[in-house]
C-alpha positions as CSV (number, residue, x, y, z in Angstrom):
1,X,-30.3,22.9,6.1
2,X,-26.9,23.3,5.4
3,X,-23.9,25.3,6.2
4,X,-20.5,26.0,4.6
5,X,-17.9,24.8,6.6
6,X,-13.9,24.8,7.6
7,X,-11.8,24.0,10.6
8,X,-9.1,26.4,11.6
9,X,-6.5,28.4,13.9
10,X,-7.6,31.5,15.2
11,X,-5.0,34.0,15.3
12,X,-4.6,36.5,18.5
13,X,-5.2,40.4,17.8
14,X,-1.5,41.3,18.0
15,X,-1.0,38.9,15.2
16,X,-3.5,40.0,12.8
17,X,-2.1,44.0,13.3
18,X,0.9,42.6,12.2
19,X,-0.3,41.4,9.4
20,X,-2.3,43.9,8.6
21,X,1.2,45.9,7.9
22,X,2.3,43.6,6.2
23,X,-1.0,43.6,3.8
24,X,-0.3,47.4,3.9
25,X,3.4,47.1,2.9
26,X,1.9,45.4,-0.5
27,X,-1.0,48.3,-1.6
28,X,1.0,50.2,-3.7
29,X,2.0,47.3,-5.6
30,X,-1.5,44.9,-5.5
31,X,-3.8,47.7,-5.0
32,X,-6.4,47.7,-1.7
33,X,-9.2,44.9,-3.6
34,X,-8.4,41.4,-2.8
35,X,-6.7,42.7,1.0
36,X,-8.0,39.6,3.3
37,X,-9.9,41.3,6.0
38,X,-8.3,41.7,9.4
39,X,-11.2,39.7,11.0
40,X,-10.9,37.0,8.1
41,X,-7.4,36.6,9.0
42,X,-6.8,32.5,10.0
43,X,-4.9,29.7,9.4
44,X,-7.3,26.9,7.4
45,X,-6.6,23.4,8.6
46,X,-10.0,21.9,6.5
47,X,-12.2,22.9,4.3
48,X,-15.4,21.1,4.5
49,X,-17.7,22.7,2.2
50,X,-21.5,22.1,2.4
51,X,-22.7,20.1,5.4
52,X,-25.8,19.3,7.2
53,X,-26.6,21.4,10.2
54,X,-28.0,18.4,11.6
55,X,-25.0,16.3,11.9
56,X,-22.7,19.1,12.8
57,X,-23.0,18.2,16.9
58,X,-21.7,15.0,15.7
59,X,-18.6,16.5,13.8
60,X,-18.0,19.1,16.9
61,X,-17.9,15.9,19.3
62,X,-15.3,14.0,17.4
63,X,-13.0,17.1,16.8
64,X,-13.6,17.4,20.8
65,X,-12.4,14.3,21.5
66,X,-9.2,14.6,19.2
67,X,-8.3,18.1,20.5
68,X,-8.2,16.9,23.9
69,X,-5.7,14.6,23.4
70,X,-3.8,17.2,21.8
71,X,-1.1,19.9,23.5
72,X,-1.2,23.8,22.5
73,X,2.0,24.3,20.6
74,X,4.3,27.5,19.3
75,X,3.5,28.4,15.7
76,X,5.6,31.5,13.9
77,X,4.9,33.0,10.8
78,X,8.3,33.8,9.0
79,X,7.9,34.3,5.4
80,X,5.7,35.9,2.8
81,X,5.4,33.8,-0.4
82,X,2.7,33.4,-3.2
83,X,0.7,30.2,-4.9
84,X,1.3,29.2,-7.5
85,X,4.6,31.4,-7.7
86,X,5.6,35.4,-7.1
87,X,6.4,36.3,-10.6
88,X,2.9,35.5,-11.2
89,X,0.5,35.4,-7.5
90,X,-2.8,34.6,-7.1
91,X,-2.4,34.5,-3.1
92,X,-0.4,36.3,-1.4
93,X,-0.1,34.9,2.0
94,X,2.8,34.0,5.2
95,X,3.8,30.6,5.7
96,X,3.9,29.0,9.5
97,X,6.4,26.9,10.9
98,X,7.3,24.2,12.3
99,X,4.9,22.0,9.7
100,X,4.5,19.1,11.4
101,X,2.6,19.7,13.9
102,X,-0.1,21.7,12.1
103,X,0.2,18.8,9.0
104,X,-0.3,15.8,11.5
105,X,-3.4,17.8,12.8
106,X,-4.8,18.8,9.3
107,X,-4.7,15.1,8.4
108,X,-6.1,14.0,11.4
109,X,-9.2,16.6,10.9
110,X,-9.3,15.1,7.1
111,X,-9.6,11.6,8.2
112,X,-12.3,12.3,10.9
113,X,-14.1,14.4,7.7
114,X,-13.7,11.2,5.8
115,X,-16.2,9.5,8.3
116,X,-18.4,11.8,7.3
117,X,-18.6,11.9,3.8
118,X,-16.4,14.8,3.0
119,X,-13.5,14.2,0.3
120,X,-10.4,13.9,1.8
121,X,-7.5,16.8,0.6
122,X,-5.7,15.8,-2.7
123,X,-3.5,18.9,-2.2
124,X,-0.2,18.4,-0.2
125,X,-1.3,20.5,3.0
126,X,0.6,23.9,3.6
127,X,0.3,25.8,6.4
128,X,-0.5,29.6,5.9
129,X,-2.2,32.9,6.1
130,X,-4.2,34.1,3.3
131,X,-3.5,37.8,2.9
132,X,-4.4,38.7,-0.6
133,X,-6.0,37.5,-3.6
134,X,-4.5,39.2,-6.0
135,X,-6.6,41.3,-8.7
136,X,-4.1,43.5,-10.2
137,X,-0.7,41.4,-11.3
138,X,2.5,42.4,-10.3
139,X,6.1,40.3,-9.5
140,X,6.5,39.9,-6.4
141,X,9.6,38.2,-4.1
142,X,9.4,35.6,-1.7
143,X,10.9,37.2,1.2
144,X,11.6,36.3,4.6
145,X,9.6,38.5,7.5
146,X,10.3,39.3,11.4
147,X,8.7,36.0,12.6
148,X,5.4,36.5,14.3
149,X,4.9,33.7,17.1
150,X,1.8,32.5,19.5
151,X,0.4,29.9,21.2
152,X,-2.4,27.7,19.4
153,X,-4.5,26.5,22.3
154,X,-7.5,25.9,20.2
155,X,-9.2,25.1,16.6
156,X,-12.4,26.4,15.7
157,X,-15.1,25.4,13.2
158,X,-16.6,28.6,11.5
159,X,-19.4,28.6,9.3
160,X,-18.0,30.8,6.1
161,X,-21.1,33.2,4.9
162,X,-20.7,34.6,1.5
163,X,-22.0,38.1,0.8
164,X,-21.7,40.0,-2.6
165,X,-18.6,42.3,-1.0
166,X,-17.1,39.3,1.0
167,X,-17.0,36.0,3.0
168,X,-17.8,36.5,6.8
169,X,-17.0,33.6,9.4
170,X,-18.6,33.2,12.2
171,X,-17.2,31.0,14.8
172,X,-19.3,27.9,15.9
173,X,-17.5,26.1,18.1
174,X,-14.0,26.4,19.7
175,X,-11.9,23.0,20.6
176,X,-9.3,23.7,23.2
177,X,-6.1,21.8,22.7
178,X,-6.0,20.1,26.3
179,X,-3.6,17.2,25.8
180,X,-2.8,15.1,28.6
């Protein structure tokens, strides 16, 4: 059987209520439909897609073994922006900083994918939080936020379940970042 599948960063409760204003701060301008759920709220470091249940064991141990030779790091979220652009959004999300250490992670999660038969990401990775796909259009600005910062002291491979109102994602297995 399979499962749809992505790795990513959790976020704490006191993060996703501040986002959740944030989302709120945009209604009257994007409308309520296309509002990322406050328990959908995360930061995607892979998407893997379809995968076989069977082999998934496998997958968790080798994301195991690379998180433990990885140390928890400070992440803040500083700035509301759009894809493609704001005159015209299709996402709405907040971009995290510093980059580096959340790219070199991505691409290490791609290449141990890659052993697995999953297509590597052609996309130049970003790191950010989804907050709205946008139904309704309206011009929005890029605009700087009161920086939101935590701790990331794990990943976490979800299974994403679709449903006609929404996807749901249930976590399968946390990673701790335990670097020596």
């Amino acid at each position: 059987m399979k499962k749809r599948l992505f790795i990513a960063i959790e976020l704490p409760e006191n993060i996703k209520n501040e986002l959740t204003i944030q989302q709120n701060n945009l209604i009257k301008k994007l409308g309520i439909k296309g509002k990322t759920h406050k328990d959908a709220l995360h930061l995607t470091l892979k998407f893997i897609g379809s995968f076989d249940e069977e082999k998934i064991e496998e997958l968790s141990q080798k994301i195991d073994d690379f998180c433990s030779k990885i140390h928890p790091f400070k992440l803040t979220l500083d700035k509301l922006s759009c894809f493609p652009y704001c005159e015209k959004p299709r996402i709405v999300f907040v971009s995290a900083i510093p980059i580096q250490p959340v790219k070199a992670i991505a691409e290490s999660l791609d290449s141990i994918c890659t052993q697995f038969d999953i297509e590597p990401e052609k996309r130049e990775f970003k790191p950010h939080i989804t907050i709205y796909r946008v139904k309704k259009q309206a011009k929005l600005e890029e605009k700087r936020v009161n920086p939101l910062s935590f701790t990331v002291e794990s990943i976490t491979l979800f299974e994403s379940i679709l449903k006609p109102d929404r996807a749901y994602y249930k976590p399968l297995k946390v990673f701790k970042l335990s670097g020596e």
